[in-house]
N, CA, C and O atoms as a GROMACS GRO file, in nm:
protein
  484
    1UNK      N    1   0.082  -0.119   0.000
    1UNK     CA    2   0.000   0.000   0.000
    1UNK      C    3   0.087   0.126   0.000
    1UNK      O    4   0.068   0.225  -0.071
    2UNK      N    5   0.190   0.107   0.094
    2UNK     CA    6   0.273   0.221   0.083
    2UNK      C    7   0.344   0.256  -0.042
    2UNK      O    8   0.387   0.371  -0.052
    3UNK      N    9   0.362   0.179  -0.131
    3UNK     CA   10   0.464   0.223  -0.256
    3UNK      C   11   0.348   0.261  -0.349
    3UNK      O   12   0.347   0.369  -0.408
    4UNK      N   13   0.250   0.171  -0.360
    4UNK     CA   14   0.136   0.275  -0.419
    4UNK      C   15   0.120   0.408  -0.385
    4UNK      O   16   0.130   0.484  -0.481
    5UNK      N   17   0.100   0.451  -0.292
    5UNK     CA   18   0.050   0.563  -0.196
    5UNK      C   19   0.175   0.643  -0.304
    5UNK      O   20   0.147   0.722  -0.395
    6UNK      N   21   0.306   0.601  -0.267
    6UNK     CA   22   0.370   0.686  -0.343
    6UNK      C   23   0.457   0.734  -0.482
    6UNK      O   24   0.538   0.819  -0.518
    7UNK      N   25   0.405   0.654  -0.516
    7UNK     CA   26   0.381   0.641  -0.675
    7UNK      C   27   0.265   0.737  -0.688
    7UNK      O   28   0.281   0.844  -0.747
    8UNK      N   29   0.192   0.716  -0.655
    8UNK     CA   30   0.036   0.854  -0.692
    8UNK      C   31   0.116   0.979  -0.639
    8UNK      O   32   0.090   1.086  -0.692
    9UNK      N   33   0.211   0.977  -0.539
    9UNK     CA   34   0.276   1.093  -0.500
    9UNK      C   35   0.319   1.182  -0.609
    9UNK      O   36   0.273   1.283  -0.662
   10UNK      N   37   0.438   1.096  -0.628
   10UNK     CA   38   0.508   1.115  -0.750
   10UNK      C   39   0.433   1.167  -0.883
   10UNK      O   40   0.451   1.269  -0.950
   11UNK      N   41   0.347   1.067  -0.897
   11UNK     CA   42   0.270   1.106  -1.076
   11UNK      C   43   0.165   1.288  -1.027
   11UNK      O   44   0.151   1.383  -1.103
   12UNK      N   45   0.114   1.277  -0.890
   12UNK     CA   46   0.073   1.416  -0.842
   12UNK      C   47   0.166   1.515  -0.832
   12UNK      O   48   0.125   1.631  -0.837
   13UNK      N   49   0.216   1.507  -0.827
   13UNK     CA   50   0.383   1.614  -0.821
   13UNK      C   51   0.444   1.668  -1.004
   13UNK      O   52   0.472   1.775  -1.057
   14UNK      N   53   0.442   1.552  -1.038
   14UNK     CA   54   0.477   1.558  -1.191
   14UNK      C   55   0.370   1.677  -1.261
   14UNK      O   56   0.388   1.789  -1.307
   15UNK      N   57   0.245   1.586  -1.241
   15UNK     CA   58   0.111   1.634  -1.298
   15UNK      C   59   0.132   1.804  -1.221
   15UNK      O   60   0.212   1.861  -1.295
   16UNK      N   61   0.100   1.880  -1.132
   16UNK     CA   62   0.136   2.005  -1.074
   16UNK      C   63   0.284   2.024  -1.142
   16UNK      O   64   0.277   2.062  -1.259
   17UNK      N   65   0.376   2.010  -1.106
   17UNK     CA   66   0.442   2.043  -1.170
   17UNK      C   67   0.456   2.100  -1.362
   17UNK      O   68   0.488   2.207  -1.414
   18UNK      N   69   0.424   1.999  -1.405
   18UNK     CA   70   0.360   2.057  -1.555
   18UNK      C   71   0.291   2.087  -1.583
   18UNK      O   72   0.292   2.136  -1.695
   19UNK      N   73   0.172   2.084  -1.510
   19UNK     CA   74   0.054   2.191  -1.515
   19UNK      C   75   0.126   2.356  -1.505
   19UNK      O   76   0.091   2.455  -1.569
   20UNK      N   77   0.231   2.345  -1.410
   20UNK     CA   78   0.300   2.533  -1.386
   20UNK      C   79   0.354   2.591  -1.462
   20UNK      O   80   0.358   2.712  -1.479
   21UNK      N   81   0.444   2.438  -1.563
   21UNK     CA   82   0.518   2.484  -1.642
   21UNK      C   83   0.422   2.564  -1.815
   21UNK      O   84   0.472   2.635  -1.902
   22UNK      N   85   0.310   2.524  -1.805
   22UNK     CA   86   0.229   2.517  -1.893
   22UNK      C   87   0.155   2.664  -1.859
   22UNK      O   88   0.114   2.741  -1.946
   23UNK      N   89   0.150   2.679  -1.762
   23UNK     CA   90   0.061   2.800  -1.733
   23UNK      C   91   0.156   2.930  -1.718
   23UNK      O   92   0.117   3.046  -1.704
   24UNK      N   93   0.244   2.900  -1.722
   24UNK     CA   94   0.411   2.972  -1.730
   24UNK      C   95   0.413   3.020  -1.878
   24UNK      O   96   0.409   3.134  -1.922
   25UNK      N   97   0.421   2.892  -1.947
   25UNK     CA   98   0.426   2.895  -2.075
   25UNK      C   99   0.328   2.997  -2.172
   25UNK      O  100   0.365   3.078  -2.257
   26UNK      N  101   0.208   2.968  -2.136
   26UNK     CA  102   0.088   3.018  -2.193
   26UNK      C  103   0.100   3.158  -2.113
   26UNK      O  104   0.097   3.253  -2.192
   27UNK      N  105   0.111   3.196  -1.978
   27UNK     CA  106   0.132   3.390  -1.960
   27UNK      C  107   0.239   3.475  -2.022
   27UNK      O  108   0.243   3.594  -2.055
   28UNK      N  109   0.343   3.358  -2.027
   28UNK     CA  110   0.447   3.401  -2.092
   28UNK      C  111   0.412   3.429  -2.271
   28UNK      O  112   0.476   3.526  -2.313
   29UNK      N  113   0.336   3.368  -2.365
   29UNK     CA  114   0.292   3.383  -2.444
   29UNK      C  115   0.221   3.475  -2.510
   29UNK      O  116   0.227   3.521  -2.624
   30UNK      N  117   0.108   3.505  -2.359
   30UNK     CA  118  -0.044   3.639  -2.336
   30UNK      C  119   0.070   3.750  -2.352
   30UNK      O  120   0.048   3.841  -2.433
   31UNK      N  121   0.189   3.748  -2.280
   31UNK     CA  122   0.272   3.898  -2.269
   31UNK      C  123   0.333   3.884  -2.416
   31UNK      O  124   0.347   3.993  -2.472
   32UNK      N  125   0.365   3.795  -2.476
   32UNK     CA  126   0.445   3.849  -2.588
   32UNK      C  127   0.361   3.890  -2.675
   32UNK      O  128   0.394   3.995  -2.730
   33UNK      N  129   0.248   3.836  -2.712
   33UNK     CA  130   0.110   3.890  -2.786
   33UNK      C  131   0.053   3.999  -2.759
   33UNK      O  132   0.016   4.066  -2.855
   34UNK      N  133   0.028   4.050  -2.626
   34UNK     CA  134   0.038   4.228  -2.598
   34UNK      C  135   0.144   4.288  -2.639
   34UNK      O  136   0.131   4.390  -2.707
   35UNK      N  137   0.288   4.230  -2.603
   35UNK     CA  138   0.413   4.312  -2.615
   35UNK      C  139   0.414   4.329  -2.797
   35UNK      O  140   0.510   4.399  -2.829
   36UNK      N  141   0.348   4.291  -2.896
   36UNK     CA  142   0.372   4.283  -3.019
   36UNK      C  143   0.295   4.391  -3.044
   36UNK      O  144   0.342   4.475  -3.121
   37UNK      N  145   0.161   4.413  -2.987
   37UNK     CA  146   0.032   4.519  -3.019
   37UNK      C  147   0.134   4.658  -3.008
   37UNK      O  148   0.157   4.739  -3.098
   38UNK      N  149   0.187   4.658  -2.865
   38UNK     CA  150   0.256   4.788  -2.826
   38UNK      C  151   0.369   4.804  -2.881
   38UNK      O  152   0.420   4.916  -2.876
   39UNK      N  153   0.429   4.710  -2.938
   39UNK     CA  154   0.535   4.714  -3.020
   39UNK      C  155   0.543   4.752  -3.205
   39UNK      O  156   0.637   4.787  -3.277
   40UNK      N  157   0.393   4.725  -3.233
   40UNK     CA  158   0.350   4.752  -3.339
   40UNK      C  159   0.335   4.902  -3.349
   40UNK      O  160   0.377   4.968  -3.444
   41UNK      N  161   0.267   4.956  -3.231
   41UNK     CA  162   0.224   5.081  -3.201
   41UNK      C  163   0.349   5.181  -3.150
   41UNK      O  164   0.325   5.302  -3.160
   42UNK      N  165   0.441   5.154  -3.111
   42UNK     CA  166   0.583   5.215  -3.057
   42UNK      C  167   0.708   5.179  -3.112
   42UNK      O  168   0.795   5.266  -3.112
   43UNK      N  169   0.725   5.108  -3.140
   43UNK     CA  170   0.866   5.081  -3.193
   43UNK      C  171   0.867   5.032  -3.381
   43UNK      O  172   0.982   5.039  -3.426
   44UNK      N  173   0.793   5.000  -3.456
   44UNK     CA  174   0.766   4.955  -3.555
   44UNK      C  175   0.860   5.069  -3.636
   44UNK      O  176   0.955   5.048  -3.712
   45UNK      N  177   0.795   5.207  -3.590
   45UNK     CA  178   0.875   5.318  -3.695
   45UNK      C  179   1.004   5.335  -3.716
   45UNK      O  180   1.046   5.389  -3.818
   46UNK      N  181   1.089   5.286  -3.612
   46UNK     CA  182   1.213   5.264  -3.660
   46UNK      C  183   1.275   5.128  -3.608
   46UNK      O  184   1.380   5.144  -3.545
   47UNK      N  185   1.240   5.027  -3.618
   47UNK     CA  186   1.302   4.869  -3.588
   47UNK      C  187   1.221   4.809  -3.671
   47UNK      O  188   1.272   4.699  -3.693
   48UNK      N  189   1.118   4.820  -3.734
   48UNK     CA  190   1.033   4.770  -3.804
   48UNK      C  191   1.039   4.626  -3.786
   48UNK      O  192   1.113   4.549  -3.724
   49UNK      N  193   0.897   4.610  -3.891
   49UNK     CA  194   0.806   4.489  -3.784
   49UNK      C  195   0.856   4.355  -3.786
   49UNK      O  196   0.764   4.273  -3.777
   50UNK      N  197   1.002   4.290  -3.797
   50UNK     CA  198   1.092   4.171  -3.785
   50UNK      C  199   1.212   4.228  -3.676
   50UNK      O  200   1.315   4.169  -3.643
   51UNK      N  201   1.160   4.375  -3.628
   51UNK     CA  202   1.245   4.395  -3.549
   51UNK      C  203   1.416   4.416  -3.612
   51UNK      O  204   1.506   4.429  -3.529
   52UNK      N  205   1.445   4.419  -3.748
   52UNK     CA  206   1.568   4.473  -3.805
   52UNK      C  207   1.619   4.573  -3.796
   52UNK      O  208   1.727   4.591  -3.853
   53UNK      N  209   1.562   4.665  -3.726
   53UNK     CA  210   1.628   4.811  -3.748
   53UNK      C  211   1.613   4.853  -3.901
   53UNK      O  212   1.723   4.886  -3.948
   54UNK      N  213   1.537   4.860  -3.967
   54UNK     CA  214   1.442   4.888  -4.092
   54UNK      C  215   1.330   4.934  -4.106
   54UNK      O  216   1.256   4.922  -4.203
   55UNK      N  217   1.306   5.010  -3.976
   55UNK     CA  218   1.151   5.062  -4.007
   55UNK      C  219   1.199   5.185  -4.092
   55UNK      O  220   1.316   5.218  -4.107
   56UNK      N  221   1.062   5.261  -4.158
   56UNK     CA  222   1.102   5.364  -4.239
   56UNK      C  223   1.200   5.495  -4.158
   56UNK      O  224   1.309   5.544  -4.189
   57UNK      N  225   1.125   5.517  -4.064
   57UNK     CA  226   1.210   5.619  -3.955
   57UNK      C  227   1.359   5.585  -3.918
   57UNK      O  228   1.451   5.667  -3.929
   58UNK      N  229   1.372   5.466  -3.878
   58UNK     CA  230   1.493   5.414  -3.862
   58UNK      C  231   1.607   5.408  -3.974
   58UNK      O  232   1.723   5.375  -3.949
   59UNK      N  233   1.565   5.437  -4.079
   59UNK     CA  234   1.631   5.438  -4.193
   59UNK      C  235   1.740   5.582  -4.198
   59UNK      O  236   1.852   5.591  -4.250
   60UNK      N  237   1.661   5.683  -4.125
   60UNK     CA  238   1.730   5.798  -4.137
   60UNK      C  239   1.833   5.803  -3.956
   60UNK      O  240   1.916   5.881  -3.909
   61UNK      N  241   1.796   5.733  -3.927
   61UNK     CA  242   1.856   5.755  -3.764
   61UNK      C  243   2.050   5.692  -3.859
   61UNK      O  244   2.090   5.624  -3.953
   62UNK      N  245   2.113   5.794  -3.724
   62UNK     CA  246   2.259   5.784  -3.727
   62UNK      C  247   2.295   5.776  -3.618
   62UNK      O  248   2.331   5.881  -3.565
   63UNK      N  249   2.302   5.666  -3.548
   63UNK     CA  250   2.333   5.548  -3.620
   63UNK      C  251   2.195   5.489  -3.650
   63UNK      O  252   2.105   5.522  -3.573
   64UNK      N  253   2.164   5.405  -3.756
   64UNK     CA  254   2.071   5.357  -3.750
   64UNK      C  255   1.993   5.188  -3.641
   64UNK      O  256   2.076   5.101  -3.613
   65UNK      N  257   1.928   5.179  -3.620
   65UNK     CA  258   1.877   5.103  -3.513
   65UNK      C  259   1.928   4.957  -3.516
   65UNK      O  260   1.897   4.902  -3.621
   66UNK      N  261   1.992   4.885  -3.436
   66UNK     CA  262   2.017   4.774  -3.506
   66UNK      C  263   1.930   4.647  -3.518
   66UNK      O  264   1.809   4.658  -3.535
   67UNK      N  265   1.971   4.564  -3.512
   67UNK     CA  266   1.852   4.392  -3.515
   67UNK      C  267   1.869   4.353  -3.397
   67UNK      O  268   1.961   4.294  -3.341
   68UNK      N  269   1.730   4.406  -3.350
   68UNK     CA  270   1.703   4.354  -3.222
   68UNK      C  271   1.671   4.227  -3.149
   68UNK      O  272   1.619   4.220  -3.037
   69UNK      N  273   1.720   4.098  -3.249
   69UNK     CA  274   1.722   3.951  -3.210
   69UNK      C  275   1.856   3.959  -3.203
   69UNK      O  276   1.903   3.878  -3.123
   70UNK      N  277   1.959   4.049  -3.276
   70UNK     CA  278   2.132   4.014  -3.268
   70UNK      C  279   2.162   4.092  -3.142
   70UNK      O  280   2.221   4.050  -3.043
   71UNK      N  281   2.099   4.245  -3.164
   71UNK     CA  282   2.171   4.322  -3.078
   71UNK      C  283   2.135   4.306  -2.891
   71UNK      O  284   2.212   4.351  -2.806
   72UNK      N  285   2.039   4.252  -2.868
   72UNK     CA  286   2.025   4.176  -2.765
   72UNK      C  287   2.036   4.045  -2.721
   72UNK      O  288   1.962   4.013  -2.627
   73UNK      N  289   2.091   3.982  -2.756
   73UNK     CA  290   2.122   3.871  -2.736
   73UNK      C  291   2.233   3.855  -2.636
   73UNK      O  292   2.347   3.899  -2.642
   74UNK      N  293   2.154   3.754  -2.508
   74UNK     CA  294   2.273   3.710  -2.426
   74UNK      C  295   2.230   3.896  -2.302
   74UNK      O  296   2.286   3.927  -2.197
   75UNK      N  297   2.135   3.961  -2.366
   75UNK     CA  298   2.087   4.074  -2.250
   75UNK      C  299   1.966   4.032  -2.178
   75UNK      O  300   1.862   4.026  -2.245
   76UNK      N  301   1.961   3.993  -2.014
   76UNK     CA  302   1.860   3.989  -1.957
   76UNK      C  303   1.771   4.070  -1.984
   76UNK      O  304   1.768   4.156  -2.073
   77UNK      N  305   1.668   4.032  -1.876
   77UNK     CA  306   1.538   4.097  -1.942
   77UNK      C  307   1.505   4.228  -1.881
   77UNK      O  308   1.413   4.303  -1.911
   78UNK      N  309   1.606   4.242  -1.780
   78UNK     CA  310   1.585   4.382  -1.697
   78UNK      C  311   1.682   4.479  -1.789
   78UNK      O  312   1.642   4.594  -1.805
   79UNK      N  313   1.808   4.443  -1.850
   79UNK     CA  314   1.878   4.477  -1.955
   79UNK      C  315   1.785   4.577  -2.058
   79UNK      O  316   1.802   4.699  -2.069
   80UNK      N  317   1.700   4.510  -2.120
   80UNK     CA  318   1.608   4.517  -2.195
   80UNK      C  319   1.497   4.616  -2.197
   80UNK      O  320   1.458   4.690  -2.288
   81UNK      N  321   1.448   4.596  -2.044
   81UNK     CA  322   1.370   4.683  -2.027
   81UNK      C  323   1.401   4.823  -1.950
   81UNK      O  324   1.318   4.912  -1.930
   82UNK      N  325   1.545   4.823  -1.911
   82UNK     CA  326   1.548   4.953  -1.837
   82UNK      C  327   1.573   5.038  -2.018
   82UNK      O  328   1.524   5.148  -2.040
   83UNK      N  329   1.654   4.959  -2.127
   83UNK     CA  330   1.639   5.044  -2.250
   83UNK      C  331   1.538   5.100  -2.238
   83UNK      O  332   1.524   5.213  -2.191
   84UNK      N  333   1.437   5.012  -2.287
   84UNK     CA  334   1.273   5.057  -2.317
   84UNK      C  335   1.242   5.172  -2.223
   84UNK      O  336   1.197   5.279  -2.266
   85UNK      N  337   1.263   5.152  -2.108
   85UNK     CA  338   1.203   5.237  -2.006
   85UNK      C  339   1.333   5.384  -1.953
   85UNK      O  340   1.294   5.470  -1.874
   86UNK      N  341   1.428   5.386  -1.990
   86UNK     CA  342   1.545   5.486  -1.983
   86UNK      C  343   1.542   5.531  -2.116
   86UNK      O  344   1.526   5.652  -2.126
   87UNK      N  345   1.556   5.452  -2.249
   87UNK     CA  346   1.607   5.498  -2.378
   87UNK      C  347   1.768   5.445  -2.383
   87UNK      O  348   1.817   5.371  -2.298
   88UNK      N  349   1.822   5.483  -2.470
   88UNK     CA  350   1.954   5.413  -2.552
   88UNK      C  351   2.039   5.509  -2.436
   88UNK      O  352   2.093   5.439  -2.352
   89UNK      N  353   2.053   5.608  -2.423
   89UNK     CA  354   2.119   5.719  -2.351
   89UNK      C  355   2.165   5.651  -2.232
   89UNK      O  356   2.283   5.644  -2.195
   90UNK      N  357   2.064   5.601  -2.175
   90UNK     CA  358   2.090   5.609  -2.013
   90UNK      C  359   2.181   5.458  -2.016
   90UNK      O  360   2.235   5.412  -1.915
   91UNK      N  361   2.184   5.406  -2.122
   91UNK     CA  362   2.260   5.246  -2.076
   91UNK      C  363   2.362   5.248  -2.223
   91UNK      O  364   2.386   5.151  -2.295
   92UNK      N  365   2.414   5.399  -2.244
   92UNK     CA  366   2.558   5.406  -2.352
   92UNK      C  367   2.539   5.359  -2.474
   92UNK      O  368   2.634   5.320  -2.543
   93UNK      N  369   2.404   5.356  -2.518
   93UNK     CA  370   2.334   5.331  -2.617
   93UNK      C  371   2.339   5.447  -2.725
   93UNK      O  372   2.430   5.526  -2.702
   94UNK      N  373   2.244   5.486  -2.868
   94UNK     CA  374   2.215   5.569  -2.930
   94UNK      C  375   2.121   5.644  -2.782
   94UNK      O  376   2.061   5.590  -2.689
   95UNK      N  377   2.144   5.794  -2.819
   95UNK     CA  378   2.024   5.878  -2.786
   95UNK      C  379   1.898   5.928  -2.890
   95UNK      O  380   1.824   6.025  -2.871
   96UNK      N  381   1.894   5.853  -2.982
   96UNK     CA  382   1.821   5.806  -3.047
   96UNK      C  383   1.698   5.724  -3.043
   96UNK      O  384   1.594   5.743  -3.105
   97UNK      N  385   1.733   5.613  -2.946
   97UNK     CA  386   1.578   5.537  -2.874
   97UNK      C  387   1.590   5.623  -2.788
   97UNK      O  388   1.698   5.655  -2.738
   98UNK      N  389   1.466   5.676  -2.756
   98UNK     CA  390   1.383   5.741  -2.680
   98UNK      C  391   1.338   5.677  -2.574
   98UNK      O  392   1.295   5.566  -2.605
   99UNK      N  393   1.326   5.708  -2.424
   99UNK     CA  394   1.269   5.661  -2.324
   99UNK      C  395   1.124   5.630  -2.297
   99UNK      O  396   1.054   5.730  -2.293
  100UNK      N  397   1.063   5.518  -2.278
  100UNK     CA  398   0.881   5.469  -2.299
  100UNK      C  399   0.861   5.490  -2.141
  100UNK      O  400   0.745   5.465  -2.107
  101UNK      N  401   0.926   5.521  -2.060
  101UNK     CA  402   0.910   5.503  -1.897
  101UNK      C  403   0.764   5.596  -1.864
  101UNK      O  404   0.677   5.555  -1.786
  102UNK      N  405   0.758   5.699  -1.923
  102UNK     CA  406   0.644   5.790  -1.900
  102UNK      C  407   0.530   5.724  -1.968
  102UNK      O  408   0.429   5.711  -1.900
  103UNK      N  409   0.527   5.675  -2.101
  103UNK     CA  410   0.447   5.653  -2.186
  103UNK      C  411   0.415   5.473  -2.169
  103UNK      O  412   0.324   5.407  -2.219
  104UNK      N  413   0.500   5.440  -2.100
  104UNK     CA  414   0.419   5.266  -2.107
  104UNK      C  415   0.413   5.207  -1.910
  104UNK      O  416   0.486   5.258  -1.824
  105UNK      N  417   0.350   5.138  -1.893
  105UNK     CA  418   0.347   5.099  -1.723
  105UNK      C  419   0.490   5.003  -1.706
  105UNK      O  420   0.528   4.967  -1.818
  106UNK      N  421   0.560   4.964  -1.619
  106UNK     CA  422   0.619   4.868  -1.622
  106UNK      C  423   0.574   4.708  -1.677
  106UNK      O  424   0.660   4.626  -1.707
  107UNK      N  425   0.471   4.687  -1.685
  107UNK     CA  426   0.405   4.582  -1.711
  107UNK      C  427   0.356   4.532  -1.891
  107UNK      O  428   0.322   4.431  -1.952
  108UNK      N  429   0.382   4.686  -1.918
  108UNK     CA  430   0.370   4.722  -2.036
  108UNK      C  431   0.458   4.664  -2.143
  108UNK      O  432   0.438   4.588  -2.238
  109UNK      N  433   0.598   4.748  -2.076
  109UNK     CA  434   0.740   4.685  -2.102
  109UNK      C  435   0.754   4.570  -2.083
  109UNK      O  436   0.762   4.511  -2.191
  110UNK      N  437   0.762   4.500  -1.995
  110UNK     CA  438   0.768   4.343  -2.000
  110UNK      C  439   0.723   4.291  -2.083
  110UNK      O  440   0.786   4.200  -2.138
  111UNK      N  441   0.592   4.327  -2.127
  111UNK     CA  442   0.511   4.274  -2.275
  111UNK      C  443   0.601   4.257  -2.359
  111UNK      O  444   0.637   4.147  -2.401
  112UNK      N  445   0.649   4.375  -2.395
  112UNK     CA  446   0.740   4.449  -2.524
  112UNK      C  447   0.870   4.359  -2.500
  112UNK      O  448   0.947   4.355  -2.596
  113UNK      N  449   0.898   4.303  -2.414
  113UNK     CA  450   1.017   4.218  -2.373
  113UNK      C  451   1.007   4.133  -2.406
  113UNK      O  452   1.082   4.086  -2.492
  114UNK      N  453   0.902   4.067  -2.349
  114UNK     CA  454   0.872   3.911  -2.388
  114UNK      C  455   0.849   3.908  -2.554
  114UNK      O  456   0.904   3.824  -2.625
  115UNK      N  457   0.763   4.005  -2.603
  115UNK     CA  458   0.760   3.985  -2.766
  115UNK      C  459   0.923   4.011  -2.808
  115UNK      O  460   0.963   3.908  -2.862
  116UNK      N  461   1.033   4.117  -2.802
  116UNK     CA  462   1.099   4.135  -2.846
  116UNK      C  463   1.228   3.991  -2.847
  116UNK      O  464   1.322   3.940  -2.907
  117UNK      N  465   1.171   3.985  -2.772
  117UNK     CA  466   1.259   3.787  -2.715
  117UNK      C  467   1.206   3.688  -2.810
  117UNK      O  468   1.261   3.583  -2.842
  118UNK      N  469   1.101   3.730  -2.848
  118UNK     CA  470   1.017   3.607  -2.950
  118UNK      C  471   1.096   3.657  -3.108
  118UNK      O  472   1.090   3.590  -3.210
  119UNK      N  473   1.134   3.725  -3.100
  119UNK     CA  474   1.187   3.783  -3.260
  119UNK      C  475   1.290   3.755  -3.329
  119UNK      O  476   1.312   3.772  -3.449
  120UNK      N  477   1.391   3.685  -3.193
  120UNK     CA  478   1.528   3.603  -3.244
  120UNK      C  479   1.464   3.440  -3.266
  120UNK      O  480   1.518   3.353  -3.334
  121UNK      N  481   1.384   3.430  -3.218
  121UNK     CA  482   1.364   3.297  -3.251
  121UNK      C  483   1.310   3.245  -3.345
  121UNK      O  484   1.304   3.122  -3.353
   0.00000   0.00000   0.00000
């Protein structure tokens, strides 16, 4: 009875366990699918919409914007978002990206994170 007992342990543990990883998975998903809306709406004009640093606006920036699946890569996600939320300036960047800190919530940004993370892949 006892090794039964824990065997159901085990397969209950597993089962929770990947149930978290799944529900992880799927919020993590909900944010990159917002982060794309606001990303469509804010950043498109100059990173344009594969995220290359090719939007039409970006075309004229000096330096121009780079590919934001290369040029972040291997940058956490707080990395990432103090850009978004400081601008290029405050982390020795172009002063060229502009700071979203006024204009998006923190929660906002994370969106824009999680989508911008989906773009190297």
């Amino acid at each position: 009875m006892r090794k039964q007992y824990s065997g159901l342990m085990v397969r209950g543990a597993w089962l929770v366990g990947a149930g978290a990883l799944l529900a992880a998975m799927a919020v993590t998903s909900a944010r990159a699918d917002d982060g794309k809306a606001l990303f469509d709406k804010n950043c498109v004009a100059c990173h344009g919409a594969g995220g290359k640093g090719d939007g039409p606006a970006g075309k004229m920036l000096k330096p121009p914007p780079g590919d934001l699946a290369t040029a972040l890569k291997g940058k956490s996600d707080a990395d990432v978002a103090k850009v978004i939320k400081e601008g290029g300036k405050a982390v020795g960047k172009s002063a060229s990206m502009p700071p979203y800190g006024s204009k998006l919530s923190d929660a906002q940004i994370q969106d824009v994170v999680q989508y911008i993370k989906s773009l190297g892949k």
